[in-house]
C-alpha positions in Angstrom: -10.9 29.8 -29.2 -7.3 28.2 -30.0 -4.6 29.9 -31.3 -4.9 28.2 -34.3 -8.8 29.0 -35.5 -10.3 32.4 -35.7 -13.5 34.2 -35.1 -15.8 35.3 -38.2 -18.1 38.4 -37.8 -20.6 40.0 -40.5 -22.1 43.5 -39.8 -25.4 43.1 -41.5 -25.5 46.8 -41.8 -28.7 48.5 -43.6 -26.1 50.0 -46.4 -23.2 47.4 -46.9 -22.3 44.1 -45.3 -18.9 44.2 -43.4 -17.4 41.1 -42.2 -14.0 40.6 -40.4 -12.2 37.3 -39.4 -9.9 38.0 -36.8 -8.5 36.6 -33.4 -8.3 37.8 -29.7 -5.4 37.6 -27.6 -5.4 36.8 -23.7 -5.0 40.5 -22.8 -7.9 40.9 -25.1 -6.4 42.3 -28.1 -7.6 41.8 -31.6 -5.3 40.5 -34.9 -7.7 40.6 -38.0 -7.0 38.1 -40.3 -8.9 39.5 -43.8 -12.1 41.6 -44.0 -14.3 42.6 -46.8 -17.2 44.3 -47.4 -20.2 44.6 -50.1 -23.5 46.2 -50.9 -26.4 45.3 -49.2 -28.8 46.4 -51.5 -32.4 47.0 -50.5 -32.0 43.9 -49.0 -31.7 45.5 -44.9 -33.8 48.3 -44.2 -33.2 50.3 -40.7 -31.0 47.7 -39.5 -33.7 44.4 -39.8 -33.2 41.9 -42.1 -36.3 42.8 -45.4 -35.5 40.4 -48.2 -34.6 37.1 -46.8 -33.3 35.6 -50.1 -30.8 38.0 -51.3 -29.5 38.8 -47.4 -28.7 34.9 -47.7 -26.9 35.5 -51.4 -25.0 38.3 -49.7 -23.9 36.6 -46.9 -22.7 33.6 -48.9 -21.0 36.2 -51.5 -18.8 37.4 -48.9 -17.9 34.5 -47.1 -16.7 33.6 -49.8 -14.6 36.7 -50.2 -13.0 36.2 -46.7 -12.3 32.5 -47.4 -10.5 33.3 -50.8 -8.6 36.1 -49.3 -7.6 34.3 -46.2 -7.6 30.8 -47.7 -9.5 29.2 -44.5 -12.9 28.0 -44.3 -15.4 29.4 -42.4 -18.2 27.2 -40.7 -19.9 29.6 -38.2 -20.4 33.0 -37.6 -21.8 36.0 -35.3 -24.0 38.5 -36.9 -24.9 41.7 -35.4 -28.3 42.4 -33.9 -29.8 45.4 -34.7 -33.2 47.4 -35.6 -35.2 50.8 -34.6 -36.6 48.6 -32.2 -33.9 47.8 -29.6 -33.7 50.0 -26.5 -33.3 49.8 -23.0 -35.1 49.2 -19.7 -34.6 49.0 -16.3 -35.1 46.4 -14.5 -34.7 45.6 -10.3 -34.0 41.9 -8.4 -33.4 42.2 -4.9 -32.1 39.6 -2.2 -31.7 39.0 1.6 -28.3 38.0 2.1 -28.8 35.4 5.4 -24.8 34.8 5.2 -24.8 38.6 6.3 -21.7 38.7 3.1 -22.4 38.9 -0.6 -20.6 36.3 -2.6 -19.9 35.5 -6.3 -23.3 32.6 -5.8 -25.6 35.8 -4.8 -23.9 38.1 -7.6 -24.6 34.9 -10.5 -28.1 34.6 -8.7 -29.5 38.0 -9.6 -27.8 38.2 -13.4 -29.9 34.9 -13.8 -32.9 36.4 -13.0 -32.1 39.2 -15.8 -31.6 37.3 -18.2 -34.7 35.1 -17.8 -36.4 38.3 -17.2 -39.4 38.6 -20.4 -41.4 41.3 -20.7 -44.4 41.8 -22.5 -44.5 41.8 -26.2 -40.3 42.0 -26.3 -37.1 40.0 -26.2 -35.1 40.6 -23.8 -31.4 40.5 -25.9 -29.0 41.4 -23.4 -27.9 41.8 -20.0 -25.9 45.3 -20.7 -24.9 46.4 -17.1 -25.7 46.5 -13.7 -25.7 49.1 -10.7 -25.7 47.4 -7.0 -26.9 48.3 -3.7 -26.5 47.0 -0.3 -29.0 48.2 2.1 -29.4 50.9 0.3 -25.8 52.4 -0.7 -24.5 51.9 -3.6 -21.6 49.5 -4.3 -19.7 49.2 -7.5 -17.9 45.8 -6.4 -20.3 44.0 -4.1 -18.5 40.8 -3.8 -17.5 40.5 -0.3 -19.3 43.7 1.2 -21.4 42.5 4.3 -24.8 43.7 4.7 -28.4 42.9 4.8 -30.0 42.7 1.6 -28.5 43.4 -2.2 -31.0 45.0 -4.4 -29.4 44.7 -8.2 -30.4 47.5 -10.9 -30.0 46.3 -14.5 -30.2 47.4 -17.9 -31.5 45.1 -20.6 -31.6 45.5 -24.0 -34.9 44.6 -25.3 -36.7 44.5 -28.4 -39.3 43.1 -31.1 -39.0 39.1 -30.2 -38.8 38.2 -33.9 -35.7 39.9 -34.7 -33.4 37.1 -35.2 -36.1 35.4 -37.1 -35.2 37.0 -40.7 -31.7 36.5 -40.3 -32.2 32.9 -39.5 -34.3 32.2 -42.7 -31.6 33.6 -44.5 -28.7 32.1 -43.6 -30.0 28.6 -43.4 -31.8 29.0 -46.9 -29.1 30.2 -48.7 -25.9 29.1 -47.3 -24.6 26.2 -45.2 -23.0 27.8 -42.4 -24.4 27.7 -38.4 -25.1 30.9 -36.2 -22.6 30.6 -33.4 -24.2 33.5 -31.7 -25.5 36.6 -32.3 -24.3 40.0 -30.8 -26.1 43.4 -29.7 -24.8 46.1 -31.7 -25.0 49.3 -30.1 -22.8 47.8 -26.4 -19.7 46.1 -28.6 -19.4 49.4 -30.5 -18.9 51.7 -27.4 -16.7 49.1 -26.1 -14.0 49.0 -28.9 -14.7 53.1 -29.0 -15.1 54.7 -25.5 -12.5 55.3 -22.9 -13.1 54.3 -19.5 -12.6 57.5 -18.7 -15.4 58.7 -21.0 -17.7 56.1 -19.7 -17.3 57.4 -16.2 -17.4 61.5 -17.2 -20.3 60.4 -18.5 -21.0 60.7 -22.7 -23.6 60.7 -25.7 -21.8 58.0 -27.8 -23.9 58.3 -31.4 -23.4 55.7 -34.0 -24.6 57.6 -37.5 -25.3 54.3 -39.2 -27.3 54.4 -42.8 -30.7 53.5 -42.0 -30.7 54.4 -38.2 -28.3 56.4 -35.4 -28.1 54.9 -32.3 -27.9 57.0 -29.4 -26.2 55.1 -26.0 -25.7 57.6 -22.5 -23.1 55.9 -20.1 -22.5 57.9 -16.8 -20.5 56.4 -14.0 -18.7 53.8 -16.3 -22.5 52.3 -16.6 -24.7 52.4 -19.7 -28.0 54.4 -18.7 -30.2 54.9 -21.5 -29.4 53.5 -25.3 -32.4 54.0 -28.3 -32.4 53.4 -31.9 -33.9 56.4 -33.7 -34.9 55.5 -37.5 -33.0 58.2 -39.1 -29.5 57.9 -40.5 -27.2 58.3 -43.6 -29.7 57.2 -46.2 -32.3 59.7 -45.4 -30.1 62.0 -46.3 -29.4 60.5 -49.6 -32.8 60.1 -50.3 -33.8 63.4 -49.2 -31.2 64.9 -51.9 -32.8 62.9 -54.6 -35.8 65.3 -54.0 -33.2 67.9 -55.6 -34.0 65.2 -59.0 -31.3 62.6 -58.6 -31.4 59.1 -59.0 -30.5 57.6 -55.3 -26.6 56.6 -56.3 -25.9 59.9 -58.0 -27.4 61.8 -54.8 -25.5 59.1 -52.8 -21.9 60.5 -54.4 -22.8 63.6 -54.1 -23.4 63.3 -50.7 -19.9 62.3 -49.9 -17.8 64.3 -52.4 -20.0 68.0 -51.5 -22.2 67.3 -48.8 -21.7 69.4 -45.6 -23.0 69.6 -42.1 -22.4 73.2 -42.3 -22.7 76.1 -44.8 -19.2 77.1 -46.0 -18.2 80.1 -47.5 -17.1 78.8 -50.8 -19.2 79.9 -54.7 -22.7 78.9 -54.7 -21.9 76.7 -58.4 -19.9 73.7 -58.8 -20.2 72.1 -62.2 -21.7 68.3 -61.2 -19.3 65.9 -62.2 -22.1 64.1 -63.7 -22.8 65.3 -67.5 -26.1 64.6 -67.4 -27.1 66.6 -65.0 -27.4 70.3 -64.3 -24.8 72.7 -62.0 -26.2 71.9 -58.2 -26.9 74.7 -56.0 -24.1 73.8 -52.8 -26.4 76.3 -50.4 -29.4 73.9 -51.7 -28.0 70.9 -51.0 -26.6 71.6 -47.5 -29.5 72.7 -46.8 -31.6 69.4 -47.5 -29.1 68.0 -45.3 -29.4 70.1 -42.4 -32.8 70.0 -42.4 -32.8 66.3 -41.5 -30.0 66.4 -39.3 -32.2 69.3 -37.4 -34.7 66.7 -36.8 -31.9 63.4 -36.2 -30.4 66.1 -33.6 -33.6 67.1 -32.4 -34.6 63.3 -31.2 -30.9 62.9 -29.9 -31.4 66.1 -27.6 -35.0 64.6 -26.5 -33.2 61.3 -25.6 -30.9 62.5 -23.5 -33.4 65.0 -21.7 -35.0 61.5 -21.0 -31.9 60.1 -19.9 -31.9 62.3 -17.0 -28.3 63.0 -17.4 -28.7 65.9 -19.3 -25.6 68.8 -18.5 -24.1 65.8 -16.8 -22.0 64.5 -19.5 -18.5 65.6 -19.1 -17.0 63.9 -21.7 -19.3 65.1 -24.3 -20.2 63.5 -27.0 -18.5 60.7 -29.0 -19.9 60.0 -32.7 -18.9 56.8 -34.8 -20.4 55.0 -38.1 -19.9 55.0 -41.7 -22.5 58.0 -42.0 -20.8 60.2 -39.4 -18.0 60.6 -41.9 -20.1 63.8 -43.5 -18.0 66.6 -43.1 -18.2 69.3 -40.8 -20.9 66.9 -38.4 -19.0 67.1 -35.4 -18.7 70.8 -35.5 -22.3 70.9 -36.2 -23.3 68.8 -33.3 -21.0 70.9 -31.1 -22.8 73.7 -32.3 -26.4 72.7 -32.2 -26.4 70.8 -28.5 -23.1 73.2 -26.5 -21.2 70.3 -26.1 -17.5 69.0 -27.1 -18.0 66.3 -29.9 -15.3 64.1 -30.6 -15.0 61.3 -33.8 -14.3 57.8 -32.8 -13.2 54.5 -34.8 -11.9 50.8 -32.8 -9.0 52.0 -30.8 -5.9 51.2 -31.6 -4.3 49.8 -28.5 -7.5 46.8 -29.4 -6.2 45.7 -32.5 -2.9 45.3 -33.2 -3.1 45.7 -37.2 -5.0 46.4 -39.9 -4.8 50.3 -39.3 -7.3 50.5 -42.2 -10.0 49.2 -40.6 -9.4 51.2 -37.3 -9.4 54.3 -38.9 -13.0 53.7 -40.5 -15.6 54.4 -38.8 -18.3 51.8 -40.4 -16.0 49.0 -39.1 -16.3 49.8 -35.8 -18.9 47.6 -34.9 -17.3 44.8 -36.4 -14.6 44.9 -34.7 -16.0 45.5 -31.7 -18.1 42.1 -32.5 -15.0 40.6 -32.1 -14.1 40.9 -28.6 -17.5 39.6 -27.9 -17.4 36.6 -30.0 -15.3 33.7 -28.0 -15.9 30.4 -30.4 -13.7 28.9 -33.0 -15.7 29.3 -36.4 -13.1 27.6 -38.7 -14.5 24.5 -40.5 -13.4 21.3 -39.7 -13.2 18.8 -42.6 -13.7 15.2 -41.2 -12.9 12.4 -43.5 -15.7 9.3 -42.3 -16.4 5.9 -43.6 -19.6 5.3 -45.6 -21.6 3.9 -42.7 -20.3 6.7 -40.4 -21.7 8.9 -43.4 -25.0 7.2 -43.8 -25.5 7.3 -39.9 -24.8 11.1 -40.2 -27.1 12.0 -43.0 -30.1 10.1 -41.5 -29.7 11.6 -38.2 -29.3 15.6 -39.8 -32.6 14.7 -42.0 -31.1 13.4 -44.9 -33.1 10.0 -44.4 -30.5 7.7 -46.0 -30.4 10.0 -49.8 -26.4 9.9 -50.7 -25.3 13.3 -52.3 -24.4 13.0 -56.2 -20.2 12.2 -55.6 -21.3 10.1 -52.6 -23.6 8.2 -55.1 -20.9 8.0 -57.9 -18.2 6.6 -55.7 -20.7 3.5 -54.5 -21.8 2.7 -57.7 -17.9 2.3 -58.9 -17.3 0.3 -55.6 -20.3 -2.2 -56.5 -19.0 -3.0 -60.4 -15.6 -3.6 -58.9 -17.0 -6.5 -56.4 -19.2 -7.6 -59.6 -16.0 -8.1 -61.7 -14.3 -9.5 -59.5 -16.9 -12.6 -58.7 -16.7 -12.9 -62.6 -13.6 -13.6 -62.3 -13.2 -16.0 -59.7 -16.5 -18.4 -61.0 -14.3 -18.6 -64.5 -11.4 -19.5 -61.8 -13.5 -21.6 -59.9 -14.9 -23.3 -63.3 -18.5 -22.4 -61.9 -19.2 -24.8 -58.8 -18.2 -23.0 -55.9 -20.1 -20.1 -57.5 -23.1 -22.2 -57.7 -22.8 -23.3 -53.9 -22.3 -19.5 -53.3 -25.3 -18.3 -55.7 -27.7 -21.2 -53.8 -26.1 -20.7 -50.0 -24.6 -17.0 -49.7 -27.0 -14.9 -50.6 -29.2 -16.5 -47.1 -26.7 -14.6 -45.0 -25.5 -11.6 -47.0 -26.7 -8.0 -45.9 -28.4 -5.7 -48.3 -25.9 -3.0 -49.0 -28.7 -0.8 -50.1 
């Protein structure tokens, strides 16, 4: 990407839309240029895109928020890749190494074969990371390590095969932008959010997002085991609006009195909402622990499975919009005897917009960002008419001119009429007679 264009993002997140445009220095440090956000609606449900028509109207509305706040135009973009689907598996390519040395052509060798890797019934997405061994010992940085054979272990990120398909329909039916790629989630987030440190201590990083948390163990600086469990912020909500409130009155209260632990404070509040009666706070935080019990529950299973269980020195690191509910960290600290600490983007990753670093629902966002590489600004081209017609029949237009197109060819024709008027009455008529009986056999047909 130039210095001059930028990179557009949109977070098609389950509860609002965030997109950032932003660019990435050589050392691999984020400026944001504008961001915005809106509400998806009922529109995404547990991260996968559910009503194709009003995704599309979203993703047009903000675009065109970003553009207006920025004043650029945007002509691409990466969208996130998500859904209760995604999770990892293992998978093993090994090779002799005849030059008895293993170079950078043996290393691109095996990541080929991972990412042409299919299994059955999924997609595989991504490539996430890698664990090598030479004759059997393991070897972080194999490149130049003589031996006999390599064996590679890798960890793709797989899924339902139709997941982009939604997003596609979408985007082309409502807008007229082009996907310039689209990103995996759950490994840009931990990127913009764990240490290295942390990553090689060995974590639980948890992203609380509305319709699903993600769960992602890394141990050894290497992602082991990452699953999507379909529970998040708006089961919550919804599990409050058993407590007979509509959905966006359960989701304020939610955020203004909702606790991940009891508190000591009066049992009454008076609801800020007349209509309604005083709320027991005892009742409420207890709707909500009851379905963080079972979200914790499935994160404690996970990393059983993991293996690394009682291996994770640096704890556990939670991010997304809904682990802003108070008192959750001390509640997951509580529940699996481990130290839990809140994470947004770091800081020393992007070198503004402090707003946006220090919210937790744009971290993946801006962790799309250091992923995404290509320039996404529009470039307006002016072209002739025939470079125009050519252009339009080869995209599928098949030679129709668009309405100002049509107007300005029109005008151009009754110019060139008048003006032949004008030179027969010059002319007194004959050489237009010559021309009427002899030009027209080697004129073209403009039409």
């Amino acid at each position: 990407m130039t210095s001059s264009g930028f990179t557009a993002v949109i977070d098609l997140g389950t509860s609002r839309m965030k997109g950032v445009m932003g660019r990435r220095n050589d050392n691999g440090v984020i400026s944001v240029i504008t961001s915005g956000n809106i509400d998806s609606g009922n529109s995404i449900r547990r991260g996968v895109v559910y009503n194709i028509e009003q995704v599309g109207a979203n993703v047009q509305k903000l675009v065109r928020m970003l553009e207006n706040s920025s004043g650029r135009k945007i002509g691409r973009l990466y969208l996130s890749l998500a859904g209760q689907s995604l999770h990892t598996m293992e998978y093993n390519e090994m090779k002799q190494l005849p030059a008895g040395m293993v170079t950078d052509e043996v290393v691109s060798q095996l990541h080929n074969a991972a990412r042409k890797y299919q299994p059955d019934l999924k997609r595989n997405y991504q490539v996430a990371d890698a664990e090598y061994y030479i004759d059997d010992k393991p070897e972080r940085s194999p490149v130049g390590v003589t031996g006999s054979q390599i064996e590679a272990s890798f960890e793709l990120i797989v899924g339902r095969p139709n997941l982009m398909n939604n997003i596609e329909k979408s985007i082309i039916s409502k807008t007229e932008l082009e996907i310039a790629g689209y990103i995996v989630g759950p490994t840009v987030t931990a990127n913009i959010a764990l240490t290295d440190e942390e990553k090689e201590l060995g974590c639980a990083f948890v992203d609380f997002g509305a319709g699903t948390t993600t769960l992602s163990v890394y141990k050894e600086g290497i992602l082991r085991r990452m699953v999507v469990i379909p529970f998040g912020g708006r089961n919550l909500t919804r599990d409050i609006c058993a407590l007979n409130f509509t959905e966006n009155d359960a989701e304020q209260l939610k955020i203004k009195f909702g606790k991940a632990m009891e508190t000591h404070e009066g049992p009454l509040f008076t609801s800020p909402f007349s209509s309604k009666p005083d709320v027991d706070l005892a009742e409420l935080n207890k709707v909500i622990g009851m379905r963080l019990d079972e979200i914790i529950a499935n994160i404690r299973e996970q990393i059983s499975l993991s293996g690394y269980e009682g291996q994770l020195g640096a704890g556990m690191v939670i991010t997304g919009g809904a682990s802003l509910l108070r008192n959750l960290d001390l509640y997951l600290g509580q529940k699996l005897k481990m130290a839990v600490r809140r994470a947004t983007a770091r800081k020393t990753m992007v070198n503004n917009a402090p707003e946006l670093t220090g919210d937790p629902s744009f971290t993946l966002a801006l962790g799309m960002l250091l992923t995404a590489d290509e320039d996404c600004e529009q470039v307006v081209v002016e072209q002739s008419d025939q470079d125009a017609d050519e252009e339009r029949s080869s995209s599928g237009w098949f030679g129709m001119r668009r309405p100002r197109q049509e107007k300005e060819r029109k005008v151009k024709q009754e110019k060139e009429k008048k003006a032949k008027a004008e030179k027969e009455k010059s002319d007194g008529g004959f050489l237009s007679k010559m021309e009427d009986m002899f030009g027209n056999i080697f004129s073209e047909d403009d039409e």
